[in-house]
N, C-alpha and C positions, 0 to 999 in steps of 0.2 A: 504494500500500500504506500502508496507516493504519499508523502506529507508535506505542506506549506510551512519552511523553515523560519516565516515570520511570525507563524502561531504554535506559541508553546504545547508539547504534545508528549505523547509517550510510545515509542517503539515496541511493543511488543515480542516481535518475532526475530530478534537477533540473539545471534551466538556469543561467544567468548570463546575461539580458538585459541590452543596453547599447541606450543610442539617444542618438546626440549631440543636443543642443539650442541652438538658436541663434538669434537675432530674436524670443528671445520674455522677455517681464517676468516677471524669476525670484520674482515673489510667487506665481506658478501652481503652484511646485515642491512646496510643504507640500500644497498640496490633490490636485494627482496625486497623492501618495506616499500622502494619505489613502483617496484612492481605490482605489489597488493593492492593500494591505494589507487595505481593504474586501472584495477578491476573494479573498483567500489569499495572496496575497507573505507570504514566508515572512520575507524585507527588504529594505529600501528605502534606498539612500544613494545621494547624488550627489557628483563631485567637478567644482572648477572646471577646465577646461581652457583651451589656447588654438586656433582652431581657425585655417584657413589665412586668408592676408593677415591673420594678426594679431587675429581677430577673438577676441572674449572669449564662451565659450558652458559648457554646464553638459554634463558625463556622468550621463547615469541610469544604472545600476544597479539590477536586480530579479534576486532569488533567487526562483525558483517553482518547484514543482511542474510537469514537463512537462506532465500532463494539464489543467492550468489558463493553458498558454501562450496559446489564442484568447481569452479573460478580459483578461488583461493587455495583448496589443495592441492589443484594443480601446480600452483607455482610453487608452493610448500615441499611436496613431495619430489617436483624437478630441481629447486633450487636451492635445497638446503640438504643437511645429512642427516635430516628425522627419520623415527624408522614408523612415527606413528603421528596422533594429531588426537586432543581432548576437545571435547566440545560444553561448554554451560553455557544451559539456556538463560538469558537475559534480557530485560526491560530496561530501556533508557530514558530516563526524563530529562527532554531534552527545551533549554530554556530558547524563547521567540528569539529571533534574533537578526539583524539588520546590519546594513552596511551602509554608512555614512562619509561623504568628504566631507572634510575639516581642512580650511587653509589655512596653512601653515607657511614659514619665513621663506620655506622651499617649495610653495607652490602646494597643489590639492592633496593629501594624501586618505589614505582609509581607515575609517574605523570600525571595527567588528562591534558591536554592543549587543547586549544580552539584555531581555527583560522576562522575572519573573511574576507576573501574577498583574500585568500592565507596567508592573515598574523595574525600571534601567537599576541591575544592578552590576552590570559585568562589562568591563569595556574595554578593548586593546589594540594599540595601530597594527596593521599590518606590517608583519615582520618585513616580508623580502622590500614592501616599500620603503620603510625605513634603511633597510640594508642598502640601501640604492642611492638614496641620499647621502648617508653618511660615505660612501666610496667617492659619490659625485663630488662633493665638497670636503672631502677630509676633514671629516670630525666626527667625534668616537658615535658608534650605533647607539651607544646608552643614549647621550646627550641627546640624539634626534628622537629616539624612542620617552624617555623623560620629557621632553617640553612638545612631543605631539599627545601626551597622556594631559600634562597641566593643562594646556589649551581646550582639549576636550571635555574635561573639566570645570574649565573657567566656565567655557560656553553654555554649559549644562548647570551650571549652579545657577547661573544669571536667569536660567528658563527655570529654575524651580526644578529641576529633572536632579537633582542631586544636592545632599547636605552638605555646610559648608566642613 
């Protein structure tokens, strides 16, 4: 079921894939993850573990869409060295959420906001815009990422959209 990501809602019918990994050179990890995402992974994080005798191996993690679960093994099972894949079933409550330009010293950039229950409570510039700025003009990602967050701010306290 397609949902309208402006209206706060709840998933249903998603999984929680896991597949341990182990004997394999964790530079592979970024390019799976770009590939899962390529399919609809909704997200993608690993965590490091320790697996038995001591060995050192990585946890995948995929949130997907049940009907998109053959997609995702596939690449899982050609692209990694699991010999298996867990599944938990899971519901996401997932807050409305918008996307906003905000001018900034560097021209329009975006802002992701989140509202729960009609009210803004989650709000963040886009990374790679910010990353793009700060390589354009030589000045550190934080600073740009910092005063495109105050300004959106500023903005939104002025409209009553946020406490001082």
């Amino acid at each position: 079921m397609a949902f309208n990501h402006r209206d706060e809602h709840v998933d249903d019918h998603m999984l929680l894939v896991q597949a341990n990994l182990d004997d394999m050179n964790p530079e592979w990890v970024t390019y799976i993850m770009d590939r899962l995402f390529d399919v609809g992974a909704n997200d993608v994080y690993v965590v490091p573990i320790i697996m038995k005798r001591g060995r050192p191996g990585i946890m995948l993690n995929v949130l997907v869409d049940e009907e998109r679960l053959s997609q995702i093994e596939e690449i899982i099972f050609s692209e990694s060295t699991t010999l298996g894949v867990r599944y938990l079933h899971a519901s996401c409550h997932r807050l409305a959420r918008e996307f906003e330009l905000l001018e900034t010293p560097w021209g329009p950039l975006t802002v992701k906001v989140g509202y729960h229950a009609g009210k803004l409570v989650q709000y963040a510039p886009e990374f790679k815009e910010c990353e793009e700025v700060a390589r354009k003009y030589g000045i550190p990602l934080k600073q740009v990422y910092e005063e495109v967050r105050m300004l959106f701010h500023e903005q939104n306290r002025q409209k009553n959209a946020l406490p001082d």
